[in-house]
Structure formats: structure tokens, C-alpha cells
C-alpha positions as CSV (number, residue, x, y, z in Angstrom):
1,X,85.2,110.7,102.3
2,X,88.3,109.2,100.7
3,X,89.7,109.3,97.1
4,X,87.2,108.5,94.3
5,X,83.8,108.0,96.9
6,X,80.8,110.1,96.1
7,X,79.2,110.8,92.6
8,X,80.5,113.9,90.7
9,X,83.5,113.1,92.3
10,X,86.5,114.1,90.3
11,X,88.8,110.7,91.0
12,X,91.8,111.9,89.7
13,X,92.0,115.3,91.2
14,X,90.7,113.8,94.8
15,X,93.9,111.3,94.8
16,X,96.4,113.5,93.3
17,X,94.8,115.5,96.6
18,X,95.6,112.7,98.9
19,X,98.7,111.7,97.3
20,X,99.8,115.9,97.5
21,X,99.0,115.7,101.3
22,X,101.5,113.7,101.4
23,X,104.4,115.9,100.2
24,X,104.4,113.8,97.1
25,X,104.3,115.6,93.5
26,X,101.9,113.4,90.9
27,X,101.8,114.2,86.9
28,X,97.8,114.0,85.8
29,X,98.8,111.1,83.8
30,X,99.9,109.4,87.2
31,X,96.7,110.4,88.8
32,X,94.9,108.6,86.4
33,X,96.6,105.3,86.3
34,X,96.4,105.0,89.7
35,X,92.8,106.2,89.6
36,X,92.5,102.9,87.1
37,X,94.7,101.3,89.3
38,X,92.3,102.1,92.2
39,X,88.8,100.9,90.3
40,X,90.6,97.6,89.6
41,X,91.3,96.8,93.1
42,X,87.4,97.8,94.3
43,X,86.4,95.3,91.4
44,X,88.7,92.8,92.7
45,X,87.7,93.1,96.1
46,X,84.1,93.7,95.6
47,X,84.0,90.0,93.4
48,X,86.2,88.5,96.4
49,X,83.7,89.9,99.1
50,X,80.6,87.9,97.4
51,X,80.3,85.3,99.7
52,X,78.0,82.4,97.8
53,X,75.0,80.8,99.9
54,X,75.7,77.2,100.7
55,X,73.2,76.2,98.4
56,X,75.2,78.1,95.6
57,X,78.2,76.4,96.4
58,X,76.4,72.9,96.3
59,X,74.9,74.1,92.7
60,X,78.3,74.7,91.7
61,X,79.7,71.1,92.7
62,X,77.3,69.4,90.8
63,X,77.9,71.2,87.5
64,X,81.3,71.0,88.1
65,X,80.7,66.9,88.5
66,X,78.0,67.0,85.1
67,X,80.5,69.0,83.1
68,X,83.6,66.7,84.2
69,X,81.6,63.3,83.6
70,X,80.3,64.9,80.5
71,X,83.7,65.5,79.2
72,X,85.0,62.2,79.7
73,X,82.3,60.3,78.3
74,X,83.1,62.2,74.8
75,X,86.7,61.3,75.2
């Protein structure tokens, strides 16, 4: 399992693990801003992983052409 998996898993305390194993000496405070660090880039990744369905994508052009032609009619 690596840093932060599992539930009941103390994030901080498993990377400040990983990071010791490494010979590297962490301050709690450092834990935890990379633990925050850390849940950012899984949210990031995890919204760039969704991979819309072609019909999505085709749903998304259309607004996208209502919305612009909507726009410049009330200009």
C-alpha cells in the first residue's frame, strides 16, 4: 500500500514514513502540506482521467454553439 491508501489511514504519518525511508527528516507541518499537496494531485488526476463518452462530447459542442450564438445575438 502506498502513502495515504486505505481508510483509517493516518496520511501524514504514512508519508512522513515514506519520505523517513528515505534518510529525509520531515517537520509534521511538512507532512501535512504535502499530505494536502498529495490529495490535490489525486483530484487533479482523477478529473483528468474522466474520459467523456462521444455522445458527451457532442452534447458539449452544441451548448457550446447555443451559448456562443446566444451571446452574440444580445450583443
Amino acid at each position: 500500500m502506498s502513502a495515504g491508501e486505505g481508510v483509517g489511514v493516518d496520511r501524514a504519518a504514512a508519508l512522513r514514513a515514506l519520505v523517513a525511508e528515505t534518510g529525509v527528516s520531515v517537520s509534521p507541518a511538512e507532512a501535512d502540506a504535502m499530505v494536502q499537496s498529495l490529495t490535490r494531485f489525486q483530484a487533479a488526476l482523477g478529473s483528468l482521467l474522466h474520459q467523456p463518452s462521444f455522445d458527451e462530447t457532442i452534447e458539449r459542442f452544441y451548448r457550446l454553439i447555443e451559448t456562443g450564438a446566444a451571446q452574440g445575438a444580445s450583443r
